[in-house]
N, C-alpha and C positions, 0 to 999 in steps of 0.2 A: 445872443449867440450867432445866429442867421444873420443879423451886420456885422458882426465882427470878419465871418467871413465870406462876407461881399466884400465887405473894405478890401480883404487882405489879396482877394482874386483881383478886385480891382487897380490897385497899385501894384499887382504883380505884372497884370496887363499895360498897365503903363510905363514900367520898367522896359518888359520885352518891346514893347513901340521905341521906344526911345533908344534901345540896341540897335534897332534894325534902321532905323533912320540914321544911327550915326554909322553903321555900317555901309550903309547904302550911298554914304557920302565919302567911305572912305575907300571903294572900290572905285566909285565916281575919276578918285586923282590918281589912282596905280594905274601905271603907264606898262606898257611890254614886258614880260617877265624873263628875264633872260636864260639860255640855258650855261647856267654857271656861272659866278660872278667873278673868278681870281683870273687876272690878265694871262693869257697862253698866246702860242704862235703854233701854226699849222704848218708844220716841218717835214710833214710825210702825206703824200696822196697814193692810193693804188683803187681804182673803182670806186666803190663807195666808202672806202674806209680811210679814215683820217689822222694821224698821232698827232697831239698837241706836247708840248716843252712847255712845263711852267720851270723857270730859272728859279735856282733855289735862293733866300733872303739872308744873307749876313753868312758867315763861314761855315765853309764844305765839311760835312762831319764826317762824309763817304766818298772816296776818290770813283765808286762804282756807282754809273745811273739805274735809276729805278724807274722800273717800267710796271705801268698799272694795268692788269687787262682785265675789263669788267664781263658781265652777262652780255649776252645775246637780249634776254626779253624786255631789259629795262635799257633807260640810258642810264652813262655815267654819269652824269651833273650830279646826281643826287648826293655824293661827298662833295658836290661844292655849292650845295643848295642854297647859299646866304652865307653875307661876311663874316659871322660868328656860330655859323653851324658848316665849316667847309674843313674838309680831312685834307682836300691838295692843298688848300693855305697855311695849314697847319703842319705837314709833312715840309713843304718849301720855307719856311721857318724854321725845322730844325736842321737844314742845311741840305738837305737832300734836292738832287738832280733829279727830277721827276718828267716823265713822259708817259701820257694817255693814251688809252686807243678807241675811236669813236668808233662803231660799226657802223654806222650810217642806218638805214632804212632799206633793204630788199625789195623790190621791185619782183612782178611777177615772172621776170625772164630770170628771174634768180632761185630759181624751185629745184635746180639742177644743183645749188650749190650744199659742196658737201665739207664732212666736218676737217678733212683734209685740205679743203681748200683754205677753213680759217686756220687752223691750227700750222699745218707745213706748212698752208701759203700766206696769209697773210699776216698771222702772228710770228712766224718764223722770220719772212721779209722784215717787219718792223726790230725786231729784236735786231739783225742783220745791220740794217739802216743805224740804228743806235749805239751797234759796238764798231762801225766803220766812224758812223761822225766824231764818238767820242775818241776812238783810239782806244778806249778798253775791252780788252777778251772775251770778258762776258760780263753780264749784266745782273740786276736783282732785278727777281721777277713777283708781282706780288698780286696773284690772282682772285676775285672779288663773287662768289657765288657761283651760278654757272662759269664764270669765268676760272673760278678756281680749281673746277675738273681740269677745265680745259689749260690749263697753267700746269697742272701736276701730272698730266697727259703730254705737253712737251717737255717738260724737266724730266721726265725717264725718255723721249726719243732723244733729246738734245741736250744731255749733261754738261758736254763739254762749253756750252754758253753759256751755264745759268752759275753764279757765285754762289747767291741764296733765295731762296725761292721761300715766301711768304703767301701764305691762303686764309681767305677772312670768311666766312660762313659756307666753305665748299661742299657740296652735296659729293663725297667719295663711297660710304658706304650706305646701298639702299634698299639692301636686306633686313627693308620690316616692315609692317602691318602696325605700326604704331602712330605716325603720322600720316593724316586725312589726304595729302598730296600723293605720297608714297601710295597709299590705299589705293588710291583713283588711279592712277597711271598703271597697276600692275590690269586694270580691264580695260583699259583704254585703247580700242581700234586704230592705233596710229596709220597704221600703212592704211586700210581704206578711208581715213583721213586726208593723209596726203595724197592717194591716189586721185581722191575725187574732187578737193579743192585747190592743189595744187602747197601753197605757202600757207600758213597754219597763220589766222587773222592775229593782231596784237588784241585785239577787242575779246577774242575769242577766250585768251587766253588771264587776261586780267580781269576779265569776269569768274573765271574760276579762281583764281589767288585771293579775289573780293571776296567772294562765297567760303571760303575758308575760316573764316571769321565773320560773318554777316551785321552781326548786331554790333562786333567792336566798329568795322572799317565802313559800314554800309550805312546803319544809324545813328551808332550813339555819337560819331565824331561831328555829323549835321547837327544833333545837339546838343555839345558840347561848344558849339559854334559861336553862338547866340552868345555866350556870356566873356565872347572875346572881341565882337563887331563890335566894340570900341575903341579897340586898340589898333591903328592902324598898323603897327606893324606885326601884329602878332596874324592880321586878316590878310599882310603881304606874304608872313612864313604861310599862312593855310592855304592862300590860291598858288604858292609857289609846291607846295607838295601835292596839291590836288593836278597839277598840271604835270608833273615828273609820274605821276600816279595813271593818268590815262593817256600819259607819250609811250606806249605802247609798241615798238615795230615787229610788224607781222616775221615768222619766222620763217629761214628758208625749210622748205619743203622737204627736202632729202636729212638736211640736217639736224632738225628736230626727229627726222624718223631713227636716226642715228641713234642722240641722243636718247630718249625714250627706249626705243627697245635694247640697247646692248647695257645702259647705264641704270635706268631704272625699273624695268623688265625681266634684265637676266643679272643683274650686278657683274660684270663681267670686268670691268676693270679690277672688283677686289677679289675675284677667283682667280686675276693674272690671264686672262683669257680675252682681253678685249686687242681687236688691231685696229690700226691704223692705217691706212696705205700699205695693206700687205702684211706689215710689222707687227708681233705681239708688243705690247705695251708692258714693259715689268717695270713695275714699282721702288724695286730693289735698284734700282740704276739710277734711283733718286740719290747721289751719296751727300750732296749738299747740304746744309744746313738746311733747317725747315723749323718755322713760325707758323704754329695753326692757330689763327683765332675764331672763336664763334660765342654764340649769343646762349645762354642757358635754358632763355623763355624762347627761343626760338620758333614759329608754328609752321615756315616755308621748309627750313634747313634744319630740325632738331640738330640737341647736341651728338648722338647715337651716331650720327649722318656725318659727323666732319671727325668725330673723336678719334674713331680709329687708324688715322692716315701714321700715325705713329709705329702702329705696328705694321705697316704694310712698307713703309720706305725703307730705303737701304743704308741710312745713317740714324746713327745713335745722338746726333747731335740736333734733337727736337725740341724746340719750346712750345709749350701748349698751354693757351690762356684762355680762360672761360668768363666773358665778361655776364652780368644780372642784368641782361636787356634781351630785345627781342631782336626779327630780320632788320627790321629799318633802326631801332634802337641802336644797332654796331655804327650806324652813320651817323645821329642825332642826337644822341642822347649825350647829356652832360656829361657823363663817365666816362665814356667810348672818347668823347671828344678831349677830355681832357686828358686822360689816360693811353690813350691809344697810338697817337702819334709821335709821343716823346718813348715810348716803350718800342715801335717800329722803328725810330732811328738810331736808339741807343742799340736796339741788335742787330742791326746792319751796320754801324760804325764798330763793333764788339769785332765783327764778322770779316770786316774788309781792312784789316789794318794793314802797313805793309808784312808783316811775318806773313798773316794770313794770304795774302796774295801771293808771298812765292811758293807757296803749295796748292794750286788748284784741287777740291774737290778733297783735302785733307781734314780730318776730325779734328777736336782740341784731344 
């Protein structure tokens, strides 16, 4: 009995050696890991902020460009994380004109900057740049997490640009005690945060999203590890997510205080009560079409947190899809990926036909 299981520790230990060896030769040949792999062109500079043009592949299904605007805490790459797990390669496939917005990286002379500056200025600017280059009126806009507040915050100041306006896991309502993120942020000292460090570290910040799930994201994916260091490219998807995972850019300062205290503090966008540069923000002035998607298993964004944007906009013309994944599952996971990008073009080609375009801002 007692050899039997020597033997079986034994061979077990041989196995896990032999993982790690071939692992260890297979990190040995992975060269730079890029951020993003589907070819773009950098068509827009303002400070540090950057739009990329991916040209969309084979026939136009949408005479209107799409514009993708992500988070503030992460980068975008992460939908173009690898040639067979990439949303912009998949989106530029189904014929769509697609254009990015990098944030770039904050610098500490950037503690001043406020959420007026991305949203009127530099998301406004690129949208601007987009319907001068292309010649079209307005745009699709299709907002990605934080980026999706921030998307559905200018589609009520700027109706008159946006055709249809698409939001993939957006935190809109954040009146609850039910998600551990939400929990923490209602005690969370921001302002003597930002008073005394100035920009909010990206380090800072992705160690509480880690903690959020400890044992999923912290342990058990190290190992789970082990019984893929053989596969070299399943070892190039895991250092290419661990590297999107701690690209972290520190937050500006004013902005994060913004966010935090009007959106997750007072929920003031869903009482109608949040401004902008002076302006109340009403939701109702959204009259565009709107595509909400988000994730079921969600633990950043629950679903509670994006569901209700239906009742708060000013058009009856809402799709609302609830995919059986989690936060990063909406960008990786077979489903998401296979499902998702043929359903975003088919509703924006529904959306932009020409009838559709000579009635701006018209219902079916």
């Amino acid at each position: 009995m007692a050899e039997n299981v020597m033997e079986t520790i034994m061979k077990e230990n041989a196995r896990v050696q032999q993982k790690l060896l071939k692992g260890f030769e297979n990190m040995v040949h992975i060269k730079d890991l890029e951020d993003g792999v589907t070819p773009r062109e950098v068509v827009y500079k303002e400070d540090k902020v950057e739009v990329y043009h991916f040209k969309p592949e084979g026939e136009s299904v949408c005479p209107v460009p799409l514009l993708i605007c992500y988070a503030l805490v992460n980068r975008q790459y992460m939908m173009d994380i690898q040639d067979n797990l990439s949303l912009f390669r998949k989106l530029i496939g189904q014929g769509l004109d697609l254009y990015v917005i990098d944030w770039g990286y904050p610098s500490k002379m950037d503690k001043y900057q406020t959420m007026e500056d991305y949203i009127d200025g530099y998301l406004n600017n690129a949208v601007d740049f987009i319907r001068e280059t292309t010649g079209s009126e307005k745009i699709n806009l299709l907002g990605v997490c934080q980026g999706g507040a921030f998307s559905t915050i200018y589609a009520a100041l700027y109706p008159e640009k946006i055709q249809n306006l698409v939001v993939m896991v957006a935190p809109i309502d954040l009146d609850t005690q039910d998600g551990l993120l939400q929990v923490w942020s209602k005690s969370f000292d921001v302002e003597l945060m930002v008073d005394t460090i100035g920009n909010v570290p990206g380090e800072f910040l992705n160690l509480g999203f880690l903690w959020l799930k400890p044992f999923q994201l912290v342990i058990d994916k190290y190992i789970g590890l082990i019984d893929k260091l053989d596969n070299p490219e399943m070892v190039k998807y895991f250092l290419r997510m661990e590297k999107w995972i701690f690209d972290s850019p520190d937050q500006a300062g004013e902005t994060f205080k913004k966010f935090v205290k009007d959106l997750f503090q007072q929920n003031l966008l869903c009482k109608g009560e949040f401004t902008l540069g002076g302006r109340k923000v009403d939701l109702k002035k959204i009259t565009m079409p709107v595509l909400n998607l988000f994730g079921e298993q969600d633990h950043l964004v629950p679903p509670y947190c994006s569901k209700p944007l239906a009742e708060l906009v000013g058009t009856k013309d809402v799709t609302t899809i609830e995919y059986p994944v989690g936060h990063i599952g909406m960008y990786v996971s077979s489903k998401a990926q296979k499902e998702m990008p043929p359903t975003v073009a088919n509703w924006l080609k529904d959306r932009c036909s020409a009838e559709r375009l000579k009635g701006p801002g018209k219902e079916k």
